[in-house]
C-alpha positions as CSV (number, residue, x, y, z in Angstrom):
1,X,-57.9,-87.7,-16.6
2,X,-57.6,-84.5,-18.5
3,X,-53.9,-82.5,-18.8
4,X,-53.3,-79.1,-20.4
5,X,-50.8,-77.4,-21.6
6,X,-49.9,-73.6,-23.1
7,X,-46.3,-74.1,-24.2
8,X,-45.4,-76.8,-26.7
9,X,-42.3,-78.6,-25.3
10,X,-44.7,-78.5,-22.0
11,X,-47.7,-80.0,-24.0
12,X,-45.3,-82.7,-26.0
13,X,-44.0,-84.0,-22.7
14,X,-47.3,-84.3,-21.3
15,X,-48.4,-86.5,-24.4
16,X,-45.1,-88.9,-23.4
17,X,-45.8,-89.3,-20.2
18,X,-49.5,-89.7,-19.9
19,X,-50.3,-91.0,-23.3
20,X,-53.8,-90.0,-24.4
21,X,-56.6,-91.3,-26.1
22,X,-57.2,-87.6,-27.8
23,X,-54.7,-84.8,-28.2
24,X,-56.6,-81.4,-28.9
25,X,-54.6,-79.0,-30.6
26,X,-53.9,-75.5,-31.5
27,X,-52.1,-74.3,-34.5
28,X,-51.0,-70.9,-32.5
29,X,-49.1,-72.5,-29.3
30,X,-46.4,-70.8,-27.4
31,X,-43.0,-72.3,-28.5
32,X,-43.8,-73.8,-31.6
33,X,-46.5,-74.1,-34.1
34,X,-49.1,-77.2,-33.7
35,X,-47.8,-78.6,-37.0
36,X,-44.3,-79.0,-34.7
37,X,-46.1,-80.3,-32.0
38,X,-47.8,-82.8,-34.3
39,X,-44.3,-84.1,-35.8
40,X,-43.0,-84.5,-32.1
41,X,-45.9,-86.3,-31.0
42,X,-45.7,-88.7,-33.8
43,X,-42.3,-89.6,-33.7
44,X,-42.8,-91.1,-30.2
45,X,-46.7,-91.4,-30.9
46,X,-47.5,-92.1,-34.0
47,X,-51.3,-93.6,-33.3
48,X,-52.4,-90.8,-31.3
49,X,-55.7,-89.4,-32.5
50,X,-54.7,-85.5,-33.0
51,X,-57.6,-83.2,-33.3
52,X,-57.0,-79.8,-34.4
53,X,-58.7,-76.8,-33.2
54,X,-58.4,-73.2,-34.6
55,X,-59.8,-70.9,-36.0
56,X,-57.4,-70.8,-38.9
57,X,-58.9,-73.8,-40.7
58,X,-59.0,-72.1,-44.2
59,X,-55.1,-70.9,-44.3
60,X,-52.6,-73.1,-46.1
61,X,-50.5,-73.9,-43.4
62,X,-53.5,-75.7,-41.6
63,X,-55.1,-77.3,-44.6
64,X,-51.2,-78.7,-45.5
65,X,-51.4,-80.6,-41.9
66,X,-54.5,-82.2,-42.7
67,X,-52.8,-84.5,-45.7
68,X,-49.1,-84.1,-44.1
69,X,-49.6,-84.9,-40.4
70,X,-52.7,-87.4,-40.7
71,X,-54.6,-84.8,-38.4
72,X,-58.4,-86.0,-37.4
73,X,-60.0,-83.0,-37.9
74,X,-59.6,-78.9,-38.1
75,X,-62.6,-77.1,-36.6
76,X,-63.0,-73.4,-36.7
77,X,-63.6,-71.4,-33.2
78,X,-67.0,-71.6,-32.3
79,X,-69.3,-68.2,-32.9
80,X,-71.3,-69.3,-30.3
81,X,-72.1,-68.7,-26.7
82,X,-70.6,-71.6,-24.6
83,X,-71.0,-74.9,-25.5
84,X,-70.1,-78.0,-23.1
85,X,-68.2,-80.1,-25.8
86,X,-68.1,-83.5,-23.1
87,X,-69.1,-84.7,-20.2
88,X,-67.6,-87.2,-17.7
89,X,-69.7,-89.0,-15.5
90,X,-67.4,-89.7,-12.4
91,X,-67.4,-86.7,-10.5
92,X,-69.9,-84.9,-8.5
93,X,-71.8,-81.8,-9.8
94,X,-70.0,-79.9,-7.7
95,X,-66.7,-80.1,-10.4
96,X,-65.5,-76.9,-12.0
97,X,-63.3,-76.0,-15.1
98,X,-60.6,-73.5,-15.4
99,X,-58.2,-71.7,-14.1
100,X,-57.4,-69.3,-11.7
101,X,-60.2,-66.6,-11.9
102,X,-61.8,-68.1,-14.7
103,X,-64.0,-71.3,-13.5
104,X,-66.9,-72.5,-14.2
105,X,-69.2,-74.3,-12.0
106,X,-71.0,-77.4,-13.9
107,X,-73.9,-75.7,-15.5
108,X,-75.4,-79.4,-16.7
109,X,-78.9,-79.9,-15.4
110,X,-78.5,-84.1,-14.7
111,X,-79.5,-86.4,-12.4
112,X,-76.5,-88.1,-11.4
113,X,-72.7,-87.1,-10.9
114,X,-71.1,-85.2,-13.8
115,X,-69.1,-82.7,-14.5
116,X,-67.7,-80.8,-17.7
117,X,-64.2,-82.0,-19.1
118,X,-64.1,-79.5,-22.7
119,X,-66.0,-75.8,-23.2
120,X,-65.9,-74.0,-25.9
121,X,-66.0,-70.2,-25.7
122,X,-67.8,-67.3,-28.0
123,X,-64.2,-66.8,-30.1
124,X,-61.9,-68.5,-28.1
125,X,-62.1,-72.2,-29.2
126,X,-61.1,-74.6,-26.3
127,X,-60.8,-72.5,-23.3
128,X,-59.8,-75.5,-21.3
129,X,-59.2,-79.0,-20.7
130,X,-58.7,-79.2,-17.2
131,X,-61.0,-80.2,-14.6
132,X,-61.1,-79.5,-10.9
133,X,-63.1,-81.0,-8.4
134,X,-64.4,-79.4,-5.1
């Protein structure tokens, strides 16, 4: 099961009630900055693997939350075309990703069922992390 969220008290109460495996992050969140959300998260949370992903790696205040927070990981935004980042094999091929006006139909040529949980976009990081099925 994949959640998402674009506001940070929305995104920390999603954490509490469904309690991940994997948070993916970004610093820039509406509400708050991730380094916030991270210190939430933690205090209910503190085993959580938090992976954060912006495309303000280099700056201070992102480096800081590496050592401070116990964050996983900071990746830049891609440069790329799209890249499918995961793949969950429940679901029929059929299963898009996004939101309104902006899904994508599985583009993975398998044999079985699949269907695209994580893309990454040209500039845009993690578009989304929300699947729907048809």
């Amino acid at each position: 099961e994949v959640a998402s969220a674009t506001d940070a008290s929305v995104a920390v109460d999603r954490v509490r009630a469904t309690r991940p495996h994997v948070v993916l992050l970004d610093y820039h969140l509406g509400g708050a900055t991730g380094a916030d959300v991270v210190r939430a998260i933690r205090a209910f949370d503190p085993l959580v693997q938090i992976l954060l992903v912006t495309g303000y790696a280099s700056e201070q205040p992102a480096r800081r939350m590496l050592t401070e927070l116990d964050i996983q990981l900071v990746a830049h935004q891609p440069p790329l075309p799209a890249v499918n980042l995961a793949q969950d094999n429940t679901s029929g091929s059929n299963a898009t990703l996004g939101g309104k006006g902006q899904c994508f139909k599985n583009p993975l040529p398998v044999g079985g069922p699949a269907k695209v949980i994580l893309k990454a976009t040209a500039g845009s990081g993690i578009g989304v992390a929300q699947v729907y099925v048809k």
